[in-house]
Backbone bond lengths (Angstrom), bond angles and torsions (degrees), N, CA, C in turn:
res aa  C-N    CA-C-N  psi(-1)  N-CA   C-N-CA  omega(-1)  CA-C   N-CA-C  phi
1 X - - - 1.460 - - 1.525 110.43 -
2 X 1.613 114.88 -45.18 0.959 91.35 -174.60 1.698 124.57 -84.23
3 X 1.610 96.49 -21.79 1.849 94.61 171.91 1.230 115.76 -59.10
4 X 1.312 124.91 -13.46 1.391 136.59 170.22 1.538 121.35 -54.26
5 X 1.105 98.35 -52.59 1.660 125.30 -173.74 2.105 102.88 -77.16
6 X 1.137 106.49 -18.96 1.482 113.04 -165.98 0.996 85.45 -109.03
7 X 1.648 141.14 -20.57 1.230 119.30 168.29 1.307 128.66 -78.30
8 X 1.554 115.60 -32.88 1.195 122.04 -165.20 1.911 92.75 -94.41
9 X 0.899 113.88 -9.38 1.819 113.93 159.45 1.617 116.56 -75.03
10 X 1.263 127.02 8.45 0.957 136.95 173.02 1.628 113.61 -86.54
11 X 1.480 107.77 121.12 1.607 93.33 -177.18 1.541 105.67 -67.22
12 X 1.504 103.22 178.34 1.417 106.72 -159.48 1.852 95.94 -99.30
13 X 1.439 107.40 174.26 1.326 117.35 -169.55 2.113 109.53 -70.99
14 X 1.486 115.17 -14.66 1.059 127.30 172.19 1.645 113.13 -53.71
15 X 1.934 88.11 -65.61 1.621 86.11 171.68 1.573 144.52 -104.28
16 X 1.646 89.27 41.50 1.558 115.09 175.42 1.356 102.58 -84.14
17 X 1.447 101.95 -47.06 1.379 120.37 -160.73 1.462 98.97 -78.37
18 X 2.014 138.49 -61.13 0.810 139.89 164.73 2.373 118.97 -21.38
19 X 1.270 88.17 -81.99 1.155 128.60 150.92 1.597 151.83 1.39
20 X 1.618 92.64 -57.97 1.515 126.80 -163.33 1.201 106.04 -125.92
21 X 1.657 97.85 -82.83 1.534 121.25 -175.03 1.679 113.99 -50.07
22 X 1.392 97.12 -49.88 1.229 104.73 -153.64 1.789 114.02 -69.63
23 X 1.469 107.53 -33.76 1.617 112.26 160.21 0.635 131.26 -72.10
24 X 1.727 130.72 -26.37 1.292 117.65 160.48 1.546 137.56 -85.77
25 X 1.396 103.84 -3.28 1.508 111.99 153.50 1.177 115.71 -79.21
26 X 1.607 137.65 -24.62 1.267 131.86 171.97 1.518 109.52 -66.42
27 X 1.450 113.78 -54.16 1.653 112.59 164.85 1.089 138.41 -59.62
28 X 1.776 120.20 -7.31 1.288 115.81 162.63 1.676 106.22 -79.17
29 X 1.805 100.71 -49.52 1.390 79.97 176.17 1.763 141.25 -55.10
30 X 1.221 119.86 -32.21 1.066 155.36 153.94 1.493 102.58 -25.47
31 X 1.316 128.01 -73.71 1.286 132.41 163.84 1.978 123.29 -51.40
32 X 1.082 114.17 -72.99 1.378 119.67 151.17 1.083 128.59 -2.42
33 X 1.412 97.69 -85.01 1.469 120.90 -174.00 1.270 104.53 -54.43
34 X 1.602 135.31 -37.88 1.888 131.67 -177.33 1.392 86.81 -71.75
35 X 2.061 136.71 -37.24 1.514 100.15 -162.28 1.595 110.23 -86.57
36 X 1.326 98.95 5.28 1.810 93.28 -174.36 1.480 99.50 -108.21
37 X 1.208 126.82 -24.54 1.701 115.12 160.40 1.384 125.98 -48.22
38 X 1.309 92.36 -59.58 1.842 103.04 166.67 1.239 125.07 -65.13
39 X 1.428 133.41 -26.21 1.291 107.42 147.72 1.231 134.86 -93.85
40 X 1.197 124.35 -6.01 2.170 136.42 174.11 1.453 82.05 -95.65
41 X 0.894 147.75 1.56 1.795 119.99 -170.89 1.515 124.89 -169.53
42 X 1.208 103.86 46.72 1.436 131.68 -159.08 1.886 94.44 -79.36
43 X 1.094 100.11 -35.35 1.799 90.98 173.91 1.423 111.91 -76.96
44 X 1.242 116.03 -26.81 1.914 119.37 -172.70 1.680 108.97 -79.90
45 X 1.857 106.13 -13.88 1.520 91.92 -176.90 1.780 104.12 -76.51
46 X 1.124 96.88 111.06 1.560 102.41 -170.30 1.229 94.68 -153.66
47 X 1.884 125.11 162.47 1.112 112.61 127.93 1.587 148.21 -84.21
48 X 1.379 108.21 21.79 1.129 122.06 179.47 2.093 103.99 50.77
49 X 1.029 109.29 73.54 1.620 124.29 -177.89 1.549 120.36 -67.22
50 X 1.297 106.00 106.53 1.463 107.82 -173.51 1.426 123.60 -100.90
51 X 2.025 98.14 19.16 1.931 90.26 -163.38 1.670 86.63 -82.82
52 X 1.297 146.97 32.33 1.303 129.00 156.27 1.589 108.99 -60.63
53 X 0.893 98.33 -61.63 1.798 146.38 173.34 1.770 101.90 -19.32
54 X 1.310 93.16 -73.42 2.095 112.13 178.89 1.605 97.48 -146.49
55 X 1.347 99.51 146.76 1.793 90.75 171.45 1.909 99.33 -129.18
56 X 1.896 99.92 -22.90 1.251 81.63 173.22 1.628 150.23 -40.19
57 X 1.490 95.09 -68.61 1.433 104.30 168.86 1.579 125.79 -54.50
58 X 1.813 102.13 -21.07 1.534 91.59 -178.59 1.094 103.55 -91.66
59 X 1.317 145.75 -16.15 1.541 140.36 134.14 1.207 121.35 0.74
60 X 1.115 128.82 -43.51 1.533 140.90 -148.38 1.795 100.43 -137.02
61 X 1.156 111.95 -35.46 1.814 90.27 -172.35 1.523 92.80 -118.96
62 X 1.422 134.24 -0.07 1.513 113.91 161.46 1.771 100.62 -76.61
63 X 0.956 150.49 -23.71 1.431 125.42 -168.54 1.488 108.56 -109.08
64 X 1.542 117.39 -3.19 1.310 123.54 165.30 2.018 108.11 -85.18
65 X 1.164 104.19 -31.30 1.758 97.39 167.15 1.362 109.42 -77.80
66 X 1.283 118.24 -45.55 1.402 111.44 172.55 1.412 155.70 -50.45
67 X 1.624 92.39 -29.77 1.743 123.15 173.67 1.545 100.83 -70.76
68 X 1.608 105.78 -45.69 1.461 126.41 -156.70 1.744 88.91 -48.93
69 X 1.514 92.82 -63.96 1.564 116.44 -146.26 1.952 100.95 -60.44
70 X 1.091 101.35 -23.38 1.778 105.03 -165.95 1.764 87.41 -80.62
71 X 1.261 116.23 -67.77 1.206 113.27 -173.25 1.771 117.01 -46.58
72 X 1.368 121.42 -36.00 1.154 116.55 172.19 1.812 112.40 -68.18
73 X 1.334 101.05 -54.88 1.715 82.82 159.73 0.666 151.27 -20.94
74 X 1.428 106.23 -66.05 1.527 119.89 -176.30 1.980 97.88 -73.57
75 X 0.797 113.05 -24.08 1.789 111.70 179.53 1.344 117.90 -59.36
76 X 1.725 99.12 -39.00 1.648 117.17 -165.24 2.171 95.32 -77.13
77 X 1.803 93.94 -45.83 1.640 72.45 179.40 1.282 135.07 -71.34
78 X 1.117 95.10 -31.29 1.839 103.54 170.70 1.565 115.86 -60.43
79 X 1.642 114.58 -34.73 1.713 110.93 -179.02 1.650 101.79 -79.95
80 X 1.164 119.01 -31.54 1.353 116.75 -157.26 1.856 111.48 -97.47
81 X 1.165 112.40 -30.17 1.364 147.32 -178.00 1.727 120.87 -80.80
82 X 1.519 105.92 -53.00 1.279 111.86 -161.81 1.644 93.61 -102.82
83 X 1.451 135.50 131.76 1.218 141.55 -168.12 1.241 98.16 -78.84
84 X 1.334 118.17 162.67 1.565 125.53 170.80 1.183 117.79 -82.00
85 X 1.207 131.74 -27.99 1.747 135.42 140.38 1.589 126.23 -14.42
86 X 1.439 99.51 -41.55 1.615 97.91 -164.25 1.078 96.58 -111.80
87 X 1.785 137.75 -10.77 1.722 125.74 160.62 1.696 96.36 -74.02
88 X 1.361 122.03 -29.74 1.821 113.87 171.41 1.471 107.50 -43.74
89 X 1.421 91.75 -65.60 1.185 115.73 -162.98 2.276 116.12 -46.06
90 X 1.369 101.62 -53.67 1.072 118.53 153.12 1.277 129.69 -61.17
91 X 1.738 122.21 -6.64 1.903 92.98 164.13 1.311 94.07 126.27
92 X 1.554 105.55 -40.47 2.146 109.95 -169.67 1.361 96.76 -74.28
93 X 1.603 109.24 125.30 1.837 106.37 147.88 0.997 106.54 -79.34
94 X 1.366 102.96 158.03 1.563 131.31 159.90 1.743 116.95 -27.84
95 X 1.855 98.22 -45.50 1.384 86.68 -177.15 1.395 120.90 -95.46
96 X 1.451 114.60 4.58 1.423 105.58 162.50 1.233 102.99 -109.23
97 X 0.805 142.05 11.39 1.664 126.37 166.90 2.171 91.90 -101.81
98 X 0.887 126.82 -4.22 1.927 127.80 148.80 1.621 104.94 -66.46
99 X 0.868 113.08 -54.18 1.813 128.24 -148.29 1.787 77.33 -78.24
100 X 1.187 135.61 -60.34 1.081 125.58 -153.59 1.916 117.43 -81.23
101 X 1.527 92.58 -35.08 1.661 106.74 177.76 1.836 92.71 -59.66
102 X 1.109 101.80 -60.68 1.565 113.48 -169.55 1.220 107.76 -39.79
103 X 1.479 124.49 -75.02 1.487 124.98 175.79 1.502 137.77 -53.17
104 X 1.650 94.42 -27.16 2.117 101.06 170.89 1.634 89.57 -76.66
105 X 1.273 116.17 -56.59 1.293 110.63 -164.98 1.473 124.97 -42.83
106 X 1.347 112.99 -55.73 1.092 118.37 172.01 1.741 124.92 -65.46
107 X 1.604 114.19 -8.24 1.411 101.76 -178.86 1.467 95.17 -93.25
108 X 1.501 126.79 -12.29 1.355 135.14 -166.70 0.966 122.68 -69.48
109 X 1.744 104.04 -46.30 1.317 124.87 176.33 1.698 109.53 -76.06
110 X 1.091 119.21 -22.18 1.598 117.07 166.79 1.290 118.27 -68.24
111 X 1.190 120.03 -44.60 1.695 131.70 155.57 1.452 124.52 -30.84
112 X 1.563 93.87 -74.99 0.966 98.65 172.83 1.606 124.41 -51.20
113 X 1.538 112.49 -55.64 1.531 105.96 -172.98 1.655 110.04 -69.25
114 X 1.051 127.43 -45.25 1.426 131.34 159.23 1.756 115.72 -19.28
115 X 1.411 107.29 -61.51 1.198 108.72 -162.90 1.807 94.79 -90.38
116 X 1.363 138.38 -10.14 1.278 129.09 173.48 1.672 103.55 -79.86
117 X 1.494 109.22 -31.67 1.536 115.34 174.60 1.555 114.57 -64.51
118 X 1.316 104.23 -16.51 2.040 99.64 -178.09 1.343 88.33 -87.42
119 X 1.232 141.39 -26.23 1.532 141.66 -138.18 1.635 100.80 -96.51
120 X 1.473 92.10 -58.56 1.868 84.80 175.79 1.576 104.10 -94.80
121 X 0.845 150.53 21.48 1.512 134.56 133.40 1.624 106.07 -71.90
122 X 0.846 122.63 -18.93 1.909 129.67 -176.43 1.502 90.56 -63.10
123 X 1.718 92.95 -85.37 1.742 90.70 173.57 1.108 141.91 -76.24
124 X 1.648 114.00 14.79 1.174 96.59 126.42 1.204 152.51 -73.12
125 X 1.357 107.30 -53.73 1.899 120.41 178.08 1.313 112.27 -69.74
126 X 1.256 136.17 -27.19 1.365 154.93 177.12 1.727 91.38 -45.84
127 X 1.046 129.36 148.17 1.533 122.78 171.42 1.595 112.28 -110.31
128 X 1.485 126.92 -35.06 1.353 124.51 -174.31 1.756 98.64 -80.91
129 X 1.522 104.43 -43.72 1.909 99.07 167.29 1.318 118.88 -50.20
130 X 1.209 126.34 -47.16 1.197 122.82 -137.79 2.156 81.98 -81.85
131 X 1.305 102.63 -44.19 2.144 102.75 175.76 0.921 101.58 -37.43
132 X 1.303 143.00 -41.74 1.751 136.05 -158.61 1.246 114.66 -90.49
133 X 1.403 112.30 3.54 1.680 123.39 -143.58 1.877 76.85 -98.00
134 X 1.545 110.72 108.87 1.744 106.63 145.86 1.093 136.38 -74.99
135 X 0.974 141.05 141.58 1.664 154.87 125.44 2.196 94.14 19.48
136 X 1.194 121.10 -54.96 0.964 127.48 -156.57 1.669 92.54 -93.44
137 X 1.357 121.97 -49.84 1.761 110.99 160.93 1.971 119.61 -27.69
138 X 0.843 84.88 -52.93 1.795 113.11 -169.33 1.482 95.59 -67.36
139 X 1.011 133.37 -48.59 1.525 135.61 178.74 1.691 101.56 -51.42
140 X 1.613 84.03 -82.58 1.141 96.46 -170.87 2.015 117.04 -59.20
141 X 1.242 156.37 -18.57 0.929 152.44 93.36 1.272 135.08 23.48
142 X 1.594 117.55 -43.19 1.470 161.02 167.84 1.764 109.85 -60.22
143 X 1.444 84.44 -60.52 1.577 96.23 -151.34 1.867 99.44 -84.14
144 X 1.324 83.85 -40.55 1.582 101.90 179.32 2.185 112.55 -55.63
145 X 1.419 93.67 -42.14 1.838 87.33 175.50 1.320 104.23 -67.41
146 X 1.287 96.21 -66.11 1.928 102.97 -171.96 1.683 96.63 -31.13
147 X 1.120 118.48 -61.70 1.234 108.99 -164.58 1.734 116.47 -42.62
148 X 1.071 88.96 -65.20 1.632 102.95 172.07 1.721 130.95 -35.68
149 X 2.024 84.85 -45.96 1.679 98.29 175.83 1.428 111.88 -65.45
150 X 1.415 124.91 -19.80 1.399 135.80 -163.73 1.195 99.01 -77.73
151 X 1.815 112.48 -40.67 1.720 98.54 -153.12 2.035 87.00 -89.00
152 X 1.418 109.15 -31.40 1.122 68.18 -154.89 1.811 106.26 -91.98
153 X 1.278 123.98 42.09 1.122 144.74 165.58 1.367 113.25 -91.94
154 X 1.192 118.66 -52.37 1.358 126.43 164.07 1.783 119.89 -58.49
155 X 1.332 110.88 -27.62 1.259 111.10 169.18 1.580 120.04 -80.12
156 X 1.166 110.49 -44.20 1.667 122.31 169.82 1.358 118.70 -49.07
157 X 1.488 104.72 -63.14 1.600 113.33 -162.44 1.777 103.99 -74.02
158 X 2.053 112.58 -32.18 1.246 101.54 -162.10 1.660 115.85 -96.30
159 X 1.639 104.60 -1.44 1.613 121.73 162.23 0.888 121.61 -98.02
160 X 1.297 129.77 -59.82 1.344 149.81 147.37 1.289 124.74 -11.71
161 X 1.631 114.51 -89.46 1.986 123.52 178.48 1.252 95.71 -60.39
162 X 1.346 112.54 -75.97 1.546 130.79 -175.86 1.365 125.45 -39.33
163 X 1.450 125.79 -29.54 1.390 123.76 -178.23 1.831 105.79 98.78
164 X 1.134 134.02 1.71 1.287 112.93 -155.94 1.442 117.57 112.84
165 X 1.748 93.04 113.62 1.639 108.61 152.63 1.495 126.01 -131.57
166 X 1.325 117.97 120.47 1.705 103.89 -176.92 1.726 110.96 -94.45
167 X 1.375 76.94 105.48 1.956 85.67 -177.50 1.342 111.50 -73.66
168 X 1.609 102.31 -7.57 1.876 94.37 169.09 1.205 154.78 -63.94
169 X 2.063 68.82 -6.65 1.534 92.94 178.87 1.423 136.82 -109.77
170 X 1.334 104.29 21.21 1.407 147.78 -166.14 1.461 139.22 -142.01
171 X 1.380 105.05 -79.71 1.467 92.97 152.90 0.977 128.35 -103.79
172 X 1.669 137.77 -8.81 1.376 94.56 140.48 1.540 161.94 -90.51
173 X 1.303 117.39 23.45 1.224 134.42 123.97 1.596 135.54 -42.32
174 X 1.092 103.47 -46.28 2.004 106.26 168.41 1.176 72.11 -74.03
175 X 1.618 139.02 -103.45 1.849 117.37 -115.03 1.474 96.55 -37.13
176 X 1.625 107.60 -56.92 2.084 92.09 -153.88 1.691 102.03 -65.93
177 X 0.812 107.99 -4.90 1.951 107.07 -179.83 1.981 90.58 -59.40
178 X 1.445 93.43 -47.26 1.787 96.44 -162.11 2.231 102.31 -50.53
179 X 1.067 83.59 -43.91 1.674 101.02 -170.67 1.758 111.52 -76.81
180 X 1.564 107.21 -13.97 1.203 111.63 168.61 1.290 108.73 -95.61
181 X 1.336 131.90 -14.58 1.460 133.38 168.74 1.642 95.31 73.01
182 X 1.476 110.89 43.77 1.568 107.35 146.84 1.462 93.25 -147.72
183 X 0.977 127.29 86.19 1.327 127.95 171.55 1.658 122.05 -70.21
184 X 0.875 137.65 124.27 1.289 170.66 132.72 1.491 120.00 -20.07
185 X 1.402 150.64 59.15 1.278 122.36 -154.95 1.750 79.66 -101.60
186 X 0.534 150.47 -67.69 1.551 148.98 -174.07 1.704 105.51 -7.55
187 X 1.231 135.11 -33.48 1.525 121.72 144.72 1.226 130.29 -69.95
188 X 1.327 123.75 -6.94 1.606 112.51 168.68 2.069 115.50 -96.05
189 X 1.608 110.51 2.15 0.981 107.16 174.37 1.618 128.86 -73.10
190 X 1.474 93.54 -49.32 2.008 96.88 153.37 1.668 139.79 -57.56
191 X 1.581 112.33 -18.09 1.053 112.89 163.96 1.389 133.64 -69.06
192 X 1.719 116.77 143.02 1.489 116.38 -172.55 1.240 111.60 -49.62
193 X 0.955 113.01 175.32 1.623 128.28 -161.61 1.430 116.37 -88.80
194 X 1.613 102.43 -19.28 2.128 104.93 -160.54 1.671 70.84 -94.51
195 X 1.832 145.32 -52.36 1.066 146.63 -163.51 2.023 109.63 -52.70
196 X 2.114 99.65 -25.66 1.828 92.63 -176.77 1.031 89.88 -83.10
197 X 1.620 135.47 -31.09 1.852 115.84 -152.21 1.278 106.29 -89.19
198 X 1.091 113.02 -31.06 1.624 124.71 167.32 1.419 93.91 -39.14
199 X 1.382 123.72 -76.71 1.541 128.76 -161.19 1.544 98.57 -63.06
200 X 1.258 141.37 -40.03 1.463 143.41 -169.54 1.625 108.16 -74.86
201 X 1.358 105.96 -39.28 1.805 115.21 166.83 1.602 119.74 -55.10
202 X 1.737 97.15 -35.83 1.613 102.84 -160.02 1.621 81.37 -69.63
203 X 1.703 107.16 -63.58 1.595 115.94 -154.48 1.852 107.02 -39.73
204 X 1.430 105.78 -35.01 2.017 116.55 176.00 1.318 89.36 -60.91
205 X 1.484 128.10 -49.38 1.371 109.00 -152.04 2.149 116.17 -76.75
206 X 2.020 91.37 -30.62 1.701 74.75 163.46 1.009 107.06 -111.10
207 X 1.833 132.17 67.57 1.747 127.51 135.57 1.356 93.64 -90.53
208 X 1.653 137.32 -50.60 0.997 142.52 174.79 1.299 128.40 -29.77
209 X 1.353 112.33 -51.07 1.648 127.05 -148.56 1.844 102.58 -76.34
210 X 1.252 119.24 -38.87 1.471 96.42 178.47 1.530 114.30 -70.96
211 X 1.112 111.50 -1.24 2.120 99.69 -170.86 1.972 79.62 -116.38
212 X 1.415 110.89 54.59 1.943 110.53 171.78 1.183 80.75 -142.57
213 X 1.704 89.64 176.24 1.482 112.10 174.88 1.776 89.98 -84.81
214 X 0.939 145.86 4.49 1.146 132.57 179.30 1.614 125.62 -75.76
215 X 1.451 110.82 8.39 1.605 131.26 177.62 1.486 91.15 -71.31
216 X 0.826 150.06 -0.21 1.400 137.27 -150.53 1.498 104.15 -119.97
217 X 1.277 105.57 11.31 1.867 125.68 -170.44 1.165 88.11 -94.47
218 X 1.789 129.79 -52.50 1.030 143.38 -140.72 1.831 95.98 -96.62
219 X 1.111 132.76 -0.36 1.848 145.55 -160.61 1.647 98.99 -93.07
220 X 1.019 132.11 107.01 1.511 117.10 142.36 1.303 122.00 -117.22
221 X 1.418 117.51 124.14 1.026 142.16 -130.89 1.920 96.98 -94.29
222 X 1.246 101.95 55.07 1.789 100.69 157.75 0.999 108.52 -52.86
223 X 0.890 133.52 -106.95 1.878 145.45 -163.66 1.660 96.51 -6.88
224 X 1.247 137.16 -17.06 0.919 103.09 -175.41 2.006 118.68 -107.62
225 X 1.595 94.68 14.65 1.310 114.20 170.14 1.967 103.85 -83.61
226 X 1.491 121.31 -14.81 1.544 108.84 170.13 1.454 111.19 -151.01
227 X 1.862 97.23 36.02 1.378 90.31 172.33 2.052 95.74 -78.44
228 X 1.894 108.34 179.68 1.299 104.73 162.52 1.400 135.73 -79.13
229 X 1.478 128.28 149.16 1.008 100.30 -172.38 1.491 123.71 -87.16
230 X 1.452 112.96 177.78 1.638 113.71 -157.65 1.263 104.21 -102.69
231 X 1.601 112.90 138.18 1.403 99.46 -159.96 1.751 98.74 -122.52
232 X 1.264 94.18 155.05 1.676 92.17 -158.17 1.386 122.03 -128.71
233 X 1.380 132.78 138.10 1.876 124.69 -153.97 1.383 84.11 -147.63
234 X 1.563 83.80 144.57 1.559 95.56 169.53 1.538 119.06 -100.28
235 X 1.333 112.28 171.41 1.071 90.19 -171.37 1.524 127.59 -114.93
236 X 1.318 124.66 144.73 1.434 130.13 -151.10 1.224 109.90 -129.58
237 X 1.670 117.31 176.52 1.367 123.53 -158.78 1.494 95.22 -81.55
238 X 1.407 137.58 1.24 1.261 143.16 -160.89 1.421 110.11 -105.26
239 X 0.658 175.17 -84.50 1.713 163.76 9.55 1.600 107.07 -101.77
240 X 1.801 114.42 100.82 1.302 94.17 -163.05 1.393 112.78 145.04
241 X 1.429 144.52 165.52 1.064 140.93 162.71 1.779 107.64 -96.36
242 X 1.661 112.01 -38.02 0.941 126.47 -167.24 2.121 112.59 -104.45
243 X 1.171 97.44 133.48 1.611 89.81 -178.88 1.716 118.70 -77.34
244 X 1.227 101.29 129.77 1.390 112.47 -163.25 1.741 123.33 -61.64
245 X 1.324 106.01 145.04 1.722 103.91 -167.03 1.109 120.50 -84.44
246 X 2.026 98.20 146.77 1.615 77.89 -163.39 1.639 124.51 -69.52
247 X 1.755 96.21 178.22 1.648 105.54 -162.77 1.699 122.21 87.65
248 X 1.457 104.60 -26.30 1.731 129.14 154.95 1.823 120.13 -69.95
249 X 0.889 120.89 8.98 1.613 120.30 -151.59 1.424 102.41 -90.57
250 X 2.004 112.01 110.22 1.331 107.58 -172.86 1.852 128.46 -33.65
251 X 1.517 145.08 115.20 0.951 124.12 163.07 1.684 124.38 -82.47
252 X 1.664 97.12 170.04 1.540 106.45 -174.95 2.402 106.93 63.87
């Protein structure tokens, strides 16, 4: 009776695979994939920069995706990362640390999608952007809204319509289960549904991200605290320190 009961308490092979499997093949690739970019493809870690191209629009929706995107970060590590014990522990209730996730979150995620929406309408309608635009832009582009639309759908509809969901008590516990290497999928089976695809979108989004221009998240740019500096001439009817010999004499 009772191996009976311990059996059928066993999550099922769906969300082993969902669950288990499925993050830690995204995190090997995830890992991998940055050490084999960087060494096969050390010129491509770039973002391939198109404000030659248009600078207007990226004026306006590169620092509106960007603000978006830091603030959601930093939201995701603290909700997903920081236990609910130690905001107790520290002073935060439950319901203002809701009231507060809820409201950055949601202006973040407007930011963010707002300013990714000026970005690919740029390259789209833009005509010299849109030539540079790969097969692998477009993917990743793809994977990257959805992602976004998920969370902040899941934040709206499941605080918002719904009244409240504490995902602290769910997933984030599985993620660090993943990083503790006893993972848990048996808490992500009760959670709403916009809260799994959200998590199933993110996990697509880092198998993806090392073969994107999106390596460039991962760049901090030392070298340029002792690279040399660049030295700069204008330009004159001379070309040269020295005047040129005859039969040499710039034409046109």
């Amino acid at each position: 009776m009772n191996s009976l009961a311990a059996h059928d308490a066993e999550p099922g092979v769906d969300a082993v695979l969902l669950w288990v499997a499925l993050p830690y093949v995204a995190l090997a690739i995830f890992i991998l994939g940055h050490v084999w970019r960087y060494r096969y493809d050390k010129f491509g870690w770039t973002t391939r920069s198109s404000q030659l191209y248009e600078s207007g629009l990226l004026r306006i929706g590169s620092p509106l995706f960007h603000f978006g995107v830091l603030v959601v970060l930093v939201g995701h590590i603290g909700g997903l990362l920081i236990p609910e014990s130690w905001t107790d522990a520290a002073g935060v209730s439950e319901t203002a640390y809701h009231v507060i996730a809820v409201v950055l979150g949601t202006i973040a995620g407007v930011c963010t999608l707002a300013g990714l929406a000026i970005l690919v309408y740029r390259r789209r309608t833009v005509g010299p952007v849109f030539s540079v635009t790969t097969r692998n832009d477009k993917l990743m582009y793809a994977v990257l809204t959805s992602t976004i639309l998920l969370g902040l759908a899941a934040t709206v509809v499941a605080n918002i319509v719904e009244g409240g969901y504490n995902y602290r008590t769910t997933v984030s516990p599985w993620f660090r289960s993943i990083f503790y290497f006893q993972p848990d999928p048996d808490l992500m089976t009760g959670v709403p549904i916009l809260f799994q695809l959200h998590a199933l979108s993110a996990l697509l989004l880092f198998s993806i991200w090392p073969f994107t221009r999106l390596v460039h998240m991962l760049t901090a740019p030392v070298g340029y605290l002792t690279r040399p500096y660049i030295v700069y001439r204008s330009r004159d009817e001379q070309l040269g320190a020295l005047p040129p010999r005859r039969g040499w004499e710039r034409v046109g």
